[in-house]
C-alpha positions in Angstrom: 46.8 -3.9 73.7 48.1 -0.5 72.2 51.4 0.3 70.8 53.6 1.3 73.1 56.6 4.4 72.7 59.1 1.5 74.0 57.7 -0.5 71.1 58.6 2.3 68.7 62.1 2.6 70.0 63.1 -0.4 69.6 61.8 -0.6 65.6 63.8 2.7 64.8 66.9 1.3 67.0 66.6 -2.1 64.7 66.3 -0.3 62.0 69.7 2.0 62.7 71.9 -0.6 63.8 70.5 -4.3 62.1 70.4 -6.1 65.4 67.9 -6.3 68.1 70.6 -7.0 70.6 72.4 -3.6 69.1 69.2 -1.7 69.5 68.5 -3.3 72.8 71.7 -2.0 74.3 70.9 1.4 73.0 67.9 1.9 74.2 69.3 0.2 77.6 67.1 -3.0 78.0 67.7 -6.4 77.8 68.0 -8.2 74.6 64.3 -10.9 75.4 62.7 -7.6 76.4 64.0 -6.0 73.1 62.6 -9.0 71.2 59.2 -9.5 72.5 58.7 -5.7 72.4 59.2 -6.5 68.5 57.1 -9.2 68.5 54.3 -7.6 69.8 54.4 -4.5 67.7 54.5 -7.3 64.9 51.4 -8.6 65.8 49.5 -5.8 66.2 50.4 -4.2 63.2 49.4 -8.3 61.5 53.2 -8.0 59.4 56.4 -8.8 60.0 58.8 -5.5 60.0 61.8 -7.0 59.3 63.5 -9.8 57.0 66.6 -11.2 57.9 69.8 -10.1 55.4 72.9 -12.4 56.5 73.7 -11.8 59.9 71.4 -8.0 59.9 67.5 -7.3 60.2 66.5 -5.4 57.0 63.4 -3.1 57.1 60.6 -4.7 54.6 59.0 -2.6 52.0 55.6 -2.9 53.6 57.0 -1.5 57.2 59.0 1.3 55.8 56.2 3.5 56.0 55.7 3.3 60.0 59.3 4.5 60.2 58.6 8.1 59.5 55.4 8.1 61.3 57.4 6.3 64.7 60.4 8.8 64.3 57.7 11.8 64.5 56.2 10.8 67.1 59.2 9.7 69.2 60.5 13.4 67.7 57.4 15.0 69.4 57.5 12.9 72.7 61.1 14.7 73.0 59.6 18.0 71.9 57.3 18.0 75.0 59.8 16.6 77.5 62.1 19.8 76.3 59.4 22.7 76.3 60.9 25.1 77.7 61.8 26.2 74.8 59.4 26.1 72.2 62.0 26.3 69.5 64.1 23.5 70.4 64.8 20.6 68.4 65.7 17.3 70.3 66.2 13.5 69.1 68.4 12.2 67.4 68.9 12.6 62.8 69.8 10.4 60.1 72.1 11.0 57.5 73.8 9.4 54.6 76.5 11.7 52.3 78.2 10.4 49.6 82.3 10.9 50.5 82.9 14.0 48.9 79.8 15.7 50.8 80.1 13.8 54.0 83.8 14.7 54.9 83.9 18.4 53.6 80.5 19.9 53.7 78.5 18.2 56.5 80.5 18.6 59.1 80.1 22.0 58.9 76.3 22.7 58.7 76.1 20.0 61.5 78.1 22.1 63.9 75.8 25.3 62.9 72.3 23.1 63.5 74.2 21.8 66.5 74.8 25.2 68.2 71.4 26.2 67.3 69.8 23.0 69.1 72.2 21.5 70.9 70.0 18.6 72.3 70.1 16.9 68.3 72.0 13.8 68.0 73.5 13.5 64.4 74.1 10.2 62.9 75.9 10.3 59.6 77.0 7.3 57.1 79.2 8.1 54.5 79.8 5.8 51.8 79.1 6.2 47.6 76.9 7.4 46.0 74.5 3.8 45.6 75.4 3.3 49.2 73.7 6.6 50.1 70.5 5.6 48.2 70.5 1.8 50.3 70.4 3.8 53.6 67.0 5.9 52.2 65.6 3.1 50.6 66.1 0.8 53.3 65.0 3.9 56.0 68.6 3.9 58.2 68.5 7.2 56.7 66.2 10.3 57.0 68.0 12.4 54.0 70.9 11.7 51.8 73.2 13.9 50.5 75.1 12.5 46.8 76.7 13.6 43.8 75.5 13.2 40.7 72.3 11.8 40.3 69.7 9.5 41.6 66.7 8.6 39.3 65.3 5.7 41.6 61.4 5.8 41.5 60.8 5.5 45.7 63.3 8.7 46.3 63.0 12.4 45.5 65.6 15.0 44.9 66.6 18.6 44.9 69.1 20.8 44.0 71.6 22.1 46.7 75.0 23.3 45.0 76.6 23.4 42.6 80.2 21.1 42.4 83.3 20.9 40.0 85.5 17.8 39.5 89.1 18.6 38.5 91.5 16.3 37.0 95.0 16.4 38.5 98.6 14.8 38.8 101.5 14.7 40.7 104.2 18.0 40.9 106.9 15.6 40.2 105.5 14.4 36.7 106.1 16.1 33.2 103.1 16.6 31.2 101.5 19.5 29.2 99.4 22.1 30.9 96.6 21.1 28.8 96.3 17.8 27.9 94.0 16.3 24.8 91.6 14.1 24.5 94.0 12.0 22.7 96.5 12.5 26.2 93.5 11.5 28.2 92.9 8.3 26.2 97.1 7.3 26.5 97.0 8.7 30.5 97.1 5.9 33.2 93.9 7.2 35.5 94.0 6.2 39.2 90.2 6.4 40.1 87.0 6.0 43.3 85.4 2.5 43.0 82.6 1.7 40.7 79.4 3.2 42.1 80.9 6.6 43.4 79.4 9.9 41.9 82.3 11.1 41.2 83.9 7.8 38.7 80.2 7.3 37.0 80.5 12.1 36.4 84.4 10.9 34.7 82.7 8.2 32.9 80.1 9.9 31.7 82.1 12.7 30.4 84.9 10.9 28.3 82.6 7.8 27.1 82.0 9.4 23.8 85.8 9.7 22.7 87.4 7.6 25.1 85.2 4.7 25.6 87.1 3.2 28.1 89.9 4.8 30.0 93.2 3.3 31.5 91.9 2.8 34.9 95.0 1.2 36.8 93.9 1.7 40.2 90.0 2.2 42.1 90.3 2.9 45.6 87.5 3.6 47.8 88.7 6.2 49.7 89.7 9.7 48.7 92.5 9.8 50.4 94.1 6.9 48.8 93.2 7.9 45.6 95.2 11.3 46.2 98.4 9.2 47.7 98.3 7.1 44.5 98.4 10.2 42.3 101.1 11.9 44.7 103.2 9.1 44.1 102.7 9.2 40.1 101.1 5.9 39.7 98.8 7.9 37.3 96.0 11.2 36.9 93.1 11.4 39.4 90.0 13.1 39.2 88.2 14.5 42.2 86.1 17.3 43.5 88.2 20.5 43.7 87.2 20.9 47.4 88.4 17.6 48.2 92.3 18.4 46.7 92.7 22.0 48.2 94.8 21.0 50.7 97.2 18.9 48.2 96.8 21.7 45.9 98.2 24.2 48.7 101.4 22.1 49.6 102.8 21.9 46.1 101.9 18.1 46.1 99.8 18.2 42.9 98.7 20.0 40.0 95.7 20.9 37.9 95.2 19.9 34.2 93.2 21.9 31.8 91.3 19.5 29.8 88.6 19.4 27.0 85.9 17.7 29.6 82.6 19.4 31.5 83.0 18.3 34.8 80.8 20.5 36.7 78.0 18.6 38.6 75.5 19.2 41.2 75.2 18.3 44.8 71.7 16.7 45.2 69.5 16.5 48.5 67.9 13.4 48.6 64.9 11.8 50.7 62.4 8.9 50.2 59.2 9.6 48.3 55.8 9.9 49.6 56.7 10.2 53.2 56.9 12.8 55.4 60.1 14.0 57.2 60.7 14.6 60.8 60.6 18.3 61.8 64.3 17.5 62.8 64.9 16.2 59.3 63.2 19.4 57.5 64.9 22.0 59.8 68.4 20.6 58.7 67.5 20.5 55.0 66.2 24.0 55.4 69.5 24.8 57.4 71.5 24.1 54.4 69.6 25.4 51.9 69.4 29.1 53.2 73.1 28.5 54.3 75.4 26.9 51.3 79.1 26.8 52.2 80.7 25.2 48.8 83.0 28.7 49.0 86.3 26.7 48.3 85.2 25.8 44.5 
């Protein structure tokens, strides 16, 4: 017995959605079919591929290196099916983006790659920044994009732009145009949750004066954290491209502070394996093709 495309589906569809009878439905079999098709690709590879995590099937270490290798060739399999033009990209793409990233930077170089090869399915998680690295490390995701930084030994990273946090209020509120160190230290600070970029970049910056700040609130959503601030319930700090918008409308204003808050945008994929040529056209995309003009 050989391994079988339908075989190879239904690893990568377990491995994007945690469920055989998820990956079943997207592929469009039955769920026993789905299952024995994973049992026998198990068998002839002599190792399990997955480990059960709660309710969801989590990739093991020791299979995550046929999940490059099974999204290429169900990449090329869609390559010949669509050669009539040599140039176009089919499949579907993984992504993970940190929140920042994912809601005002992606969207955009996806709708360029799109028009360029419109047959490319996107899939994009956005979380924080340590949820970005569990999609690469457990291979839901092809290439991440965070902020801040990543050090883990099974991942790789590369410069893609350049970012700067801002620290901000409401209109309504009284305070200095420039605020201390000492005001920073007496501020109330509504801020993302533990393991965004953008807190541990904050953190970072104040720990040697301050070395613990007045956190009141942590959100995990942007937008919350922005609504907190409008409504004075203390100072935020956020990517400048995420608080345009705010900015524009009168609702907030800027602070001139003593911090460096200037950080970079990272591209970030799994070590030691090799991308999909859908994968490496998009990196490519964005990297001839930055779009961080607002900042």
């Amino acid at each position: 017995m050989r391994i079988t495309l339908r075989q190879l589906q239904i690893f990568e569809a377990v491995v994007h959605t945690g469920s055989v009878t998820a990956a079943a439905e997207m592929v469009s079999i039955s769920q026993p079919a789905a299952s024995q098709a994973l049992r026998e690709l198990e068998a002839l590879l002599g190792r399990p591929l997955f480990r059960r995590h709660g309710k969801r099937l989590q990739i093991t270490p020791q299979a995550r290196h046929l999940l490059p290798q099974a999204r290429a060739v169900l990449s090329q399999i869609e390559q010949i099916e669509s050669m009539g033009n040599e140039d176009e990209l089919s499949g579907s793409l993984h992504l993970a983006a940190s929140v920042s990233v994912g809601n005002y930077l992606l969207p955009k170089q996806m709708s360029l790659f799109k028009r360029q090869h419109p047959n490319i399915r996107f899939n994009l998680d956005i979380g924080n920044t340590q949820s970005v690295i569990q999609q690469l490390l457990t291979g839901k995701a092809e290439v991440g994009f965070i902020e801040g930084y990543c050090q883990h030994a099974e991942l790789m990273t590369q410069v893609w732009l350049k970012d700067e946090l801002v620290v901000f209020g409401s209109a309504e509120e009284e305070r200095p145009e420039n605020l201390s160190w000492d005001d920073l230290k007496e501020a109330s600070w509504v801020m993302r949750e533990s393991g965004s970029g953008t807190r541990n970049i904050l953190e970072q910056a104040t720990a040697a004066q301050i070395p613990q700040l007045n956190v009141v609130l942590s959100l995990a959503h942007m937008e919350a954290v922005k609504q907190a601030v409008i409504h004075q319930m203390g100072l935020g700090c956020l990517s400048r491209m995420a608080i345009s918008q705010e900015l524009n409308a009168g609702l907030i204003r800027l602070y001139q502070t003593p911090l460096e808050l200037n950080r970079n945008l990272l591209i970030v994929t799994p070590k030691n394996t090799a991308l999909t040529q859908n994968a490496q056209r998009f990196i490519d995309l964005c990297c001839t093709a930055p779009i961080l003009s607002n900042t």
